[in-house]
C-alpha positions as CSV (number, residue, x, y, z in Angstrom):
1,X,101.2,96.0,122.8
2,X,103.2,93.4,121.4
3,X,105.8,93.7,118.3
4,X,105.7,90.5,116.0
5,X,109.0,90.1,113.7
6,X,109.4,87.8,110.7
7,X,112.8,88.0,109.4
8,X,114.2,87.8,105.9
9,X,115.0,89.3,103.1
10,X,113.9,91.6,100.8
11,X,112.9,91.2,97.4
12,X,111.6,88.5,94.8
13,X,115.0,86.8,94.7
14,X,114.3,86.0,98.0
15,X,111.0,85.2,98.3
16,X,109.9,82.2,99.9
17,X,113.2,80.6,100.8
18,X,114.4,79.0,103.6
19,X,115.9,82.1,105.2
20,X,112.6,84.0,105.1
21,X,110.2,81.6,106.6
22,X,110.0,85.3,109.3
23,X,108.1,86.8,106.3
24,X,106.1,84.2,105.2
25,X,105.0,83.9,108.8
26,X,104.4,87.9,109.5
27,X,102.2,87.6,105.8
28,X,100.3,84.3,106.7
29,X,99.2,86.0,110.2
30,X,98.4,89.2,108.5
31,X,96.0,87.4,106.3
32,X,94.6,85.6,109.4
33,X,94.0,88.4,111.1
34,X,93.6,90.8,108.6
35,X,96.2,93.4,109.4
36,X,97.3,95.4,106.6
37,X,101.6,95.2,105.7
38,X,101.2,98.9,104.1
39,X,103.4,101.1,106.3
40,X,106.5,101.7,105.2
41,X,108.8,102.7,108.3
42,X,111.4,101.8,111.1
43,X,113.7,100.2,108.2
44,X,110.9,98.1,106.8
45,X,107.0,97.3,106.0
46,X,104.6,96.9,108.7
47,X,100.9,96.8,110.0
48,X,98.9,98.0,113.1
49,X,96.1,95.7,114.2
50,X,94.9,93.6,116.9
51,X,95.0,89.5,117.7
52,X,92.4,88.3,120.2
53,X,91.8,92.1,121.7
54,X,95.6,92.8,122.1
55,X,97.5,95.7,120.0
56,X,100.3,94.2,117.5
57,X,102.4,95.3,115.3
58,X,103.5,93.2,112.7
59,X,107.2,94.0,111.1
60,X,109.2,92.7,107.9
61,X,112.4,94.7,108.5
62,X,114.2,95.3,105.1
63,X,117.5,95.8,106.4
64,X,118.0,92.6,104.6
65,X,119.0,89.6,107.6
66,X,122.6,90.5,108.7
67,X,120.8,94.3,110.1
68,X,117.5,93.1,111.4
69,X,118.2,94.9,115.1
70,X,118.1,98.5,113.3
71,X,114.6,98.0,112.0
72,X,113.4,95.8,115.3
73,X,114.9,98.8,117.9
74,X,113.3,101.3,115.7
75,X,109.9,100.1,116.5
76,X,110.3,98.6,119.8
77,X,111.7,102.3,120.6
78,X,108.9,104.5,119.2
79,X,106.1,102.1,120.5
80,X,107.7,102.0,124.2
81,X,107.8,97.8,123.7
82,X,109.5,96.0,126.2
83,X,111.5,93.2,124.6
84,X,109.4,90.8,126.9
85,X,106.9,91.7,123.9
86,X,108.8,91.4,120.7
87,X,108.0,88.5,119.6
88,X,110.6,86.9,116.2
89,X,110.3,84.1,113.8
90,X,113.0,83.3,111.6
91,X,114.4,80.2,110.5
92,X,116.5,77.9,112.1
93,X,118.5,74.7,110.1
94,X,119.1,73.0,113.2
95,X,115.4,71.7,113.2
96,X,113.6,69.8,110.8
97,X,111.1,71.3,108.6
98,X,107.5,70.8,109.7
99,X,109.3,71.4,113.3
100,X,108.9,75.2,115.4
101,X,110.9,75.6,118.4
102,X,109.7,78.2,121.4
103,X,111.6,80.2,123.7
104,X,111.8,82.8,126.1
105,X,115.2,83.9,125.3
106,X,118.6,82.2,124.2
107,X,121.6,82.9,122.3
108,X,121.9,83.6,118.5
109,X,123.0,79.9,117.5
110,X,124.7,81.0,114.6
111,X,121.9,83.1,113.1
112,X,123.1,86.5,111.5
113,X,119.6,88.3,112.2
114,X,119.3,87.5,115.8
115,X,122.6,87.9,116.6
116,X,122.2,91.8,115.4
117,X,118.7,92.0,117.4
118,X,120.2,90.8,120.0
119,X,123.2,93.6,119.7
120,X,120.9,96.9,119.1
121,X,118.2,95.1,122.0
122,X,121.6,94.7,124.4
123,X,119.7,91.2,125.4
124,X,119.1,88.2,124.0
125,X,116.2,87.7,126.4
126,X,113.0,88.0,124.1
127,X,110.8,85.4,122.8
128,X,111.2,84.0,119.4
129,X,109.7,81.4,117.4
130,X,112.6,79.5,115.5
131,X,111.1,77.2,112.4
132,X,112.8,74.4,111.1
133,X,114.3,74.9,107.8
134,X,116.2,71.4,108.0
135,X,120.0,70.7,107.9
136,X,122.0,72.3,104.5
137,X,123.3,70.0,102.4
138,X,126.0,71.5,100.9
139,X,127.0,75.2,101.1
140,X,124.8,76.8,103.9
141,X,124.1,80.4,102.0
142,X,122.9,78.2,99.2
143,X,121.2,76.5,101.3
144,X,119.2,78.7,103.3
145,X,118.6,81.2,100.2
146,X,117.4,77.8,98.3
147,X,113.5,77.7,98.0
148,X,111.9,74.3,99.6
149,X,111.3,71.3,97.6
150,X,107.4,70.5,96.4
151,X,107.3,67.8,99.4
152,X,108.9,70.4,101.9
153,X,106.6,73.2,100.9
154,X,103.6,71.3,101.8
155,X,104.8,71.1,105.3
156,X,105.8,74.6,105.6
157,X,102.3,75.8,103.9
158,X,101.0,73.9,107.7
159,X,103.8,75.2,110.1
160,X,102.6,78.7,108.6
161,X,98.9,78.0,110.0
162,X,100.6,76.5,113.3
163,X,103.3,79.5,114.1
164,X,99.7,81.8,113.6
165,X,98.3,79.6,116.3
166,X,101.7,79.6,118.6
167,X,102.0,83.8,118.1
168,X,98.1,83.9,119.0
169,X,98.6,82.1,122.3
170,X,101.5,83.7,123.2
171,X,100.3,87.5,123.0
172,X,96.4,86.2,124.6
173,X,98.4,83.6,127.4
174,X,101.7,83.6,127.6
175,X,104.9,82.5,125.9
176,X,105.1,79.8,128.7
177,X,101.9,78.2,127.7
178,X,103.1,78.1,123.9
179,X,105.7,76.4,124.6
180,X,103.9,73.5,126.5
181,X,101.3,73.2,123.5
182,X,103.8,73.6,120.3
183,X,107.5,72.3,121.1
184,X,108.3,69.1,120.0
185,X,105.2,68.9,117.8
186,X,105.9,67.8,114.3
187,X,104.1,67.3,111.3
């Protein structure tokens, strides 16, 4: 079974943003697949369904950002998920947009959310898919709680569709073989 995480932040104030490119990804793959975001639990909303004959569960925690570990132990913990198979997407302003970035593990690089994950996990080895949200201009919370520009929103609408494809290959291959396909592709 494999936990899929898209982090960001609760509410319409938030919605769409830079900083919640994790829950436009957990809602674009839960349209593709057709897994229902109707449980309310483990600090957030989630859904139970499968992706190429493997179990997932997908997870918008609503700890808002800076707490995303509490929600992400909570359901790694009840579903016996080894953090080989939690899988997170969140955004990342060191890449450009139309850019995603695999790994197998790695620090926090800044990022609020992870570095909580990686607290309540007590590792920072687990796979993540890190989305390019561009570099701020200007103040960085404005930034990254700004909404995308017409241009950049075209892009992202396609690194949706692609992060689907990456999170699909890693849970039927492996995160290895993700990475070989999608880094340093760019739209």
């Amino acid at each position: 079974m494999f936990l899929i995480v898209g982090l960001g932040n609760p509410g319409v104030k938030y919605e769409h943003t830079r900083h919640n490119m994790g829950f436009d990804s957990i809602e674009n793959i839960s349209v593709k697949y057709n897994i229902s975001l109707d449980k309310k639990g483990f600090k957030g909303l989630y859904g139970k369904g499968d992706i190429n004959g493997e179990k997932v569960i997908l997870l918008k925690p609503y700890t808002y950002m800076n707490l995303s570990g509490e929600s992400v132990i909570e359901a790694a913990n009840f579903y016996k998920i080894s953090k080989e198979n939690i899988i997170v997407i969140y955004d990342d302003i060191s890449l450009d947009v139309g850019k995603i970035r695999i790994r197998t593990k790695g620090s926090a690089g800044g990022h609020n959310g992870i570095k909580n994950i990686v607290l309540h996990l007590a590792s920072d080895e687990f796979p993540r898919i890190k989305v390019g949200v561009g570099e701020p201009v200007g103040d960085l919370v404005n930034y990254v709680l700004g909404k995308f520009s017409n241009d950049e929103r075209d892009k992202i609408e396609d690194v949706l569709n692609i992060v689907t494809e990456a999170v699909e290959c890693m849970v039927a291959s492996s995160v290895e073989n993700a990475m070989n396909k999608f880094n340093g592709l760019k739209l």
